[in-house]
C-alpha positions in Angstrom: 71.5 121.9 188.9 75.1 122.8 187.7 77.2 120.9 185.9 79.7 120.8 188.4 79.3 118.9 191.7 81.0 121.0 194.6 79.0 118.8 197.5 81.6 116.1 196.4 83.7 115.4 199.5 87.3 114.7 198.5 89.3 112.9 201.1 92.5 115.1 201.0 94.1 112.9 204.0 98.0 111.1 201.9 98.0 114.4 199.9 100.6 116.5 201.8 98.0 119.0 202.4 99.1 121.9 204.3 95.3 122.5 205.9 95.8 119.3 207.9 99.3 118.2 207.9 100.4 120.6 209.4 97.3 120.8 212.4 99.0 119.6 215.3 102.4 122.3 214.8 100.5 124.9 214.4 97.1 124.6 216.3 98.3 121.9 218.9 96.6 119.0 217.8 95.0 117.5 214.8 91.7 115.9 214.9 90.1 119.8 213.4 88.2 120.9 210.7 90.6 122.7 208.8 88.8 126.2 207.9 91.7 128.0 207.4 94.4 128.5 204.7 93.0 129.8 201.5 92.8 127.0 198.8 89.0 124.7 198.2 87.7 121.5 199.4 86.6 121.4 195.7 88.2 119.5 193.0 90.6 120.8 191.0 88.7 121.0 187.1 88.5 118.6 184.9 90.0 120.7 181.9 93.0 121.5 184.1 93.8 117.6 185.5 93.5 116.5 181.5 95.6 118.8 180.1 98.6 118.0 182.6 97.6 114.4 182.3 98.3 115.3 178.4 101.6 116.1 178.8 102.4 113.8 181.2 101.5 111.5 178.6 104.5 112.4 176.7 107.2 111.2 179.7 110.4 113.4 179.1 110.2 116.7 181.1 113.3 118.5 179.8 113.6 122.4 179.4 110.7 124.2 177.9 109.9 127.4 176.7 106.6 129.6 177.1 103.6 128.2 175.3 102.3 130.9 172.3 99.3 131.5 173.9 100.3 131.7 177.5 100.1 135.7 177.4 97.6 136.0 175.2 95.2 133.8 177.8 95.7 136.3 180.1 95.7 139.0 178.2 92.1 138.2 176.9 91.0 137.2 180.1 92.0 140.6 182.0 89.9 142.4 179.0 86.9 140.3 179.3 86.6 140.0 182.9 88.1 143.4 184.3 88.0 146.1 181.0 92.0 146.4 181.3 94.0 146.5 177.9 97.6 144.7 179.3 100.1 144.8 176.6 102.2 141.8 176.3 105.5 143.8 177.2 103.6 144.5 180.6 103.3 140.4 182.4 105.8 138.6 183.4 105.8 135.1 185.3 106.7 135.1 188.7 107.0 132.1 191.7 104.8 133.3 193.7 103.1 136.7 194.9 104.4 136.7 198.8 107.7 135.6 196.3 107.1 138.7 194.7 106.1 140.8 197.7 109.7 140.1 198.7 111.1 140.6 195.8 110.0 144.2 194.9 110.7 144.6 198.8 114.6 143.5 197.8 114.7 145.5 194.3 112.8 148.9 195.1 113.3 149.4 198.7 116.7 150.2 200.4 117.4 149.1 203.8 116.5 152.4 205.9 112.8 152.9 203.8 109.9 151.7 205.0 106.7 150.0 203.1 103.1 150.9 204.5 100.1 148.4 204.8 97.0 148.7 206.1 95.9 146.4 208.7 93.8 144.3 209.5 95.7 143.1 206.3 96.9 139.4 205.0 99.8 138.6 207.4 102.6 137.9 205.0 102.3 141.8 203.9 103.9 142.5 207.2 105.8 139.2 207.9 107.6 139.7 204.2 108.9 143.3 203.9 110.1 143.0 207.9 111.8 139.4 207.4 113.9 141.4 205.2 114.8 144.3 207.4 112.4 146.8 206.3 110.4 149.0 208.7 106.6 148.5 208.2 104.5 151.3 208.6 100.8 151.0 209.6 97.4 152.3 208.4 94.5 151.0 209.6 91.8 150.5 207.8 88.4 152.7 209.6 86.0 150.4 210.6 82.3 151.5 209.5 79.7 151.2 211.8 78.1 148.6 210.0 81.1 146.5 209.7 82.7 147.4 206.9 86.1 148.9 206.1 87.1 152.3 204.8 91.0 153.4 204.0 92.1 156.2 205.9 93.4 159.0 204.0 94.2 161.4 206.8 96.1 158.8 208.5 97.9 158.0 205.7 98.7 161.2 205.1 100.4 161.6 208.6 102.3 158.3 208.7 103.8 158.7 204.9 107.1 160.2 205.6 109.5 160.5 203.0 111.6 157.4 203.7 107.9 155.2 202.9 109.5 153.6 199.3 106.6 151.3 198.6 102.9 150.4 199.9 101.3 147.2 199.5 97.1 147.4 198.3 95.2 143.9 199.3 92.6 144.2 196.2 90.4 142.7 196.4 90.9 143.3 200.3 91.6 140.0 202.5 90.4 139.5 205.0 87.5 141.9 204.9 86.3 140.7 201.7 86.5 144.7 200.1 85.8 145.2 196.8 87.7 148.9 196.4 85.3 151.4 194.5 87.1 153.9 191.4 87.0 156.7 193.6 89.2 155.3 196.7 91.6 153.7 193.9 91.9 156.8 192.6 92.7 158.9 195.2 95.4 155.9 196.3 97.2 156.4 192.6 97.0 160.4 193.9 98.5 160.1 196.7 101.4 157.4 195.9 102.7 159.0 192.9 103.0 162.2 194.3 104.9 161.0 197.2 106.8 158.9 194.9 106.0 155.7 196.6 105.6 152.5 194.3 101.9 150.3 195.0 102.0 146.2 195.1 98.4 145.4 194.0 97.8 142.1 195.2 94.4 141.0 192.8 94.9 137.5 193.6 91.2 137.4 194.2 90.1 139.4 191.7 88.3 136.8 189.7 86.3 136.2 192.8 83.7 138.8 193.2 80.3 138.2 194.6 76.6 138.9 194.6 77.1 141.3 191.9 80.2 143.3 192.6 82.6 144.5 190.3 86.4 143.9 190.5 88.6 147.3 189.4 92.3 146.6 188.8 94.3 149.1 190.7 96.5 149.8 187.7 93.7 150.8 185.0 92.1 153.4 187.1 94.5 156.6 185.8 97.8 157.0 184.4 98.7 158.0 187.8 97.9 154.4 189.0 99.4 152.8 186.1 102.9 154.5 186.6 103.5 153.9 190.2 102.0 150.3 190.5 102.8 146.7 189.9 100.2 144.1 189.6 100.3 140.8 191.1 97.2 137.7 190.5 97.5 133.9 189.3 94.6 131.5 188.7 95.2 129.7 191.9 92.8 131.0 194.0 89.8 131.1 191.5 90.5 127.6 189.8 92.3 125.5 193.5 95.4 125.4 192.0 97.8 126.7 194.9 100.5 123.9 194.8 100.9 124.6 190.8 102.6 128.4 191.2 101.1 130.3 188.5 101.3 133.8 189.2 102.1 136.6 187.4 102.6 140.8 187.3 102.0 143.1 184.8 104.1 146.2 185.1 102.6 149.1 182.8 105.7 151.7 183.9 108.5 151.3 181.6 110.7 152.7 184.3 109.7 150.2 186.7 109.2 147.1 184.6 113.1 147.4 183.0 114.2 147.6 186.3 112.1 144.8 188.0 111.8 142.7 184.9 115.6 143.0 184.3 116.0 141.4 187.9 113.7 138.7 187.3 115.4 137.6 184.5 118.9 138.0 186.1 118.2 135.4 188.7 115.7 133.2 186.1 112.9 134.0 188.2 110.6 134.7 185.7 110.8 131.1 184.0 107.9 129.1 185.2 108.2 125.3 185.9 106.5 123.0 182.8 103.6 122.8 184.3 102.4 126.2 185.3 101.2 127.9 182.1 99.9 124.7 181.0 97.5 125.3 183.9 96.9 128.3 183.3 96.1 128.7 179.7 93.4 125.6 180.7 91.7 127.3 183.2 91.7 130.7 181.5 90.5 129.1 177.9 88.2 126.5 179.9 87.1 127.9 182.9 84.4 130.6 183.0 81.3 128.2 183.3 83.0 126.8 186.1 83.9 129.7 187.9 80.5 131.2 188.0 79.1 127.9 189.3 81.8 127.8 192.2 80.4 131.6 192.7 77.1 130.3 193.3 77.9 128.1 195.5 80.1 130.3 197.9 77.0 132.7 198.0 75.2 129.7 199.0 77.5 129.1 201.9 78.2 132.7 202.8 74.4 132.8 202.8 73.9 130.1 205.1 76.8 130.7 207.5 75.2 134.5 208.1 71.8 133.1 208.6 73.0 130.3 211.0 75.1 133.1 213.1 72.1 135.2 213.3 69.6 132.6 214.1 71.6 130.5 216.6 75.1 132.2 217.2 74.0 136.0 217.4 77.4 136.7 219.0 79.1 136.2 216.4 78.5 139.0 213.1 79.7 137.3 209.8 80.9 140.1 207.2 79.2 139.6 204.3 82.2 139.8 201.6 82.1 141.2 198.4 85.2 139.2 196.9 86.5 135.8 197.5 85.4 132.8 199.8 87.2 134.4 203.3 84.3 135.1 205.9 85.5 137.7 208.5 83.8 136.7 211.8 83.2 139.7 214.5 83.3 137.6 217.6 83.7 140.4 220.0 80.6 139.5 221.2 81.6 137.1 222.7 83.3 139.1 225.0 86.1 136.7 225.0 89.9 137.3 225.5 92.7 136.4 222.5 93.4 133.5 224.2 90.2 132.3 225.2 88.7 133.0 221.9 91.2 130.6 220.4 90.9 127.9 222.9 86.7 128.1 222.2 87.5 127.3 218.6 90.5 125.3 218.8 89.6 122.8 221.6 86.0 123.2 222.6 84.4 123.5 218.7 87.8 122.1 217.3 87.8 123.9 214.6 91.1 125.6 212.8 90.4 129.4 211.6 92.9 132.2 211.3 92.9 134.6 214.0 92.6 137.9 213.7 95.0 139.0 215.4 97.9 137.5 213.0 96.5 139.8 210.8 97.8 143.4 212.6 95.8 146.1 214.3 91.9 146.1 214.2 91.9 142.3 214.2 91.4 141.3 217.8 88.1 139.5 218.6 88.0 138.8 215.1 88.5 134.7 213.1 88.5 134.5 209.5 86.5 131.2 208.4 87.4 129.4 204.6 83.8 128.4 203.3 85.0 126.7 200.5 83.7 123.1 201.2 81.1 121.2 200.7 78.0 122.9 202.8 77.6 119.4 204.8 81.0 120.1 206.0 80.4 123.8 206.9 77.0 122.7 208.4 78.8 120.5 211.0 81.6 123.0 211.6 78.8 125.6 212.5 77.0 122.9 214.8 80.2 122.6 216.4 80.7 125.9 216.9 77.2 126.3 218.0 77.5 123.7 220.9 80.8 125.2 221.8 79.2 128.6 222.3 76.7 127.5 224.3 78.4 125.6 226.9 80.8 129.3 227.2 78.2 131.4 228.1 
């Protein structure tokens, strides 16, 4: 027994959550299980509610500068949890990584270039750089015979021309779940900085890695990596801390940081609201024994989601992932179209995933399913799934 209860249910109905607020816009109606966006049913930590309570206890909220050991908390926890010696020159603050997706997008990329992702992918990779009039160039991902995900070299090779300015790396990957080894980062870092072309690393799920897997920052693979990339993560995803934007990027090029950094600070985009590093330098100095517990307990669920697909829902082939708690669901047995497949979840199991087809080419016949709630949730989700299966067949 942990010290942390994460079969609590919390009641997050008067909280402007965006998982069921907004149900009935987006899926039509709104008596679901939300299953979808990416933040936890589980409480926010205690060590990160008390020290906001703290300074709310001090009631005048007035300009503030960065705490002393806001970089230094991160610093120490890259090294400790990843092997990767940032220098304090490197991080910066910024609102948001999508934020920053469209930022570098805005700074690095002119009009007529292009920016490369590799579907099935996170939507906003696509929906970012082509909401501000840049061309996006695919490169699927290979799908291995025994589910799994490859990158595609040749194919990137071909589809690279010389107007592609910047690509954008999902690492860990979302939605597959990917854990990228040294030897595909490294022939990434190759490939982009001989071309030229500048790599996003998204790691916002880095500090998520499962069942033994080891997380490898894009950046401290070779010099090569290091001088063409810039890093985005945040605590948000590992400690439920979405709604307090806490991200950051760590920019190792001096070329690239003077020139992104000096555009952050132009606009006062890298000066975080009060409350941000606050949460930040709690979870990072507090959190580790709570992290690994929450770890367990998403193996538990990613455990006993496969086992119920394959023991009463065999058409449906859960990815096992090796990063995060984002289940990729093969439901092309099902032999279901796009539309049907969304009305079986939607309104017979009434259940709210994400598709897979928001998330670009290879994702058809696929849903990507949130296990981070309590299992008693998650066990009457997958009974209502169940039942809904049945009566399609």
């Amino acid at each position: 027994m942990g010290k942390y209860d994460f079969d609590k249910i919390v009641d997050r109905r008067g909280t402007g959550a965006l998982k069921l607020d907004v149900l009935k816009e987006r899926y039509g109606r709104a008596d679901l299980t939300p299953l979808w966006v990416a933040d936890m049913d589980f409480e926010t930590p205690s060590f990160i509610t008390d020290a906001l309570k703290q300074r709310l206890e001090h009631s005048l909220f007035g300009y503030t500068v960065e705490p002393d050991d806001y970089r230094p908390a991160i610093i120490d926890w890259i090294r400790d949890h990843h092997g990767w010696e940032v220098r304090p020159e490197w991080l910066s603050y910024i609102p948001g990584i999508v934020k920053g997706i469209g930022m570098v997008v805005n700074v690095f990329v002119k009009p007529d270039e292009k920016v490369i992702i590799q579907p099935p992918v996170y939507h906003p990779f696509r929906l970012t750089p082509q909401g501000n009039g840049r061309e996006v160039v695919y490169n699927p991902l290979i799908e291995n015979p025994d589910g799994t995900y490859s990158m595609d070299f040749d194919n990137l090779e071909k589809v690279a021309d010389p107007s592609c300015r910047l690509l954008i790396l999902s690492n860990p990957h979302n939605p597959g779940g990917i854990v990228w080894d040294r030897e595909t980062l490294e022939k990434l870092a190759r490939f982009c900085s001989s071309r030229g072309i500048i790599v996003i690393s998204d790691e916002i799920h880095c500090d998520m890695a499962l069942y033994g897997h080891k997380h490898i920052p894009f950046a401290s693979v070779s010099q090569e990596a290091a001088s063409c990339s810039i890093t985005f993560s945040a605590p948000t995803k590992t400690f439920n801390i979405a709604g307090i934007v806490s991200s950051w990027c760590v920019v190792p090029d001096e070329k690239l940081r003077t020139r992104f950094f000096g555009w952050l600070k132009a606009n006062e985009l890298d000066e975080p609201n009060m409350f941000a590093p606050i949460a930040t330098v709690a979870a990072l100095r507090n959190g580790e024994e709570w992290r690994r517990e929450m770890l367990r307990y998403i193996e538990g669920n990613i455990d006993f989601v496969i086992n119920w697909c394959a023991e009463r829902i065999p058409q449906i082939k859960p990815l096992r992932p090796q990063a995060s708690y984002l289940v990729w669901l093969d439901c092309r047995g099902l032999g279901l179209s796009h539309d049907d497949l969304i009305d079986l979840f939607v309104n017979k199991a009434r259940l709210a995933l994400n598709d897979g087809a928001m998330f670009g080419p290879g994702g058809d016949g696929f849903m990507r399913l949130n296990v981070a709630s309590p299992r008693k949730l998650l066990e009457q989700a997958l009974l209502q799934l169940e039942d809904a299966v049945a009566g399609c067949l």
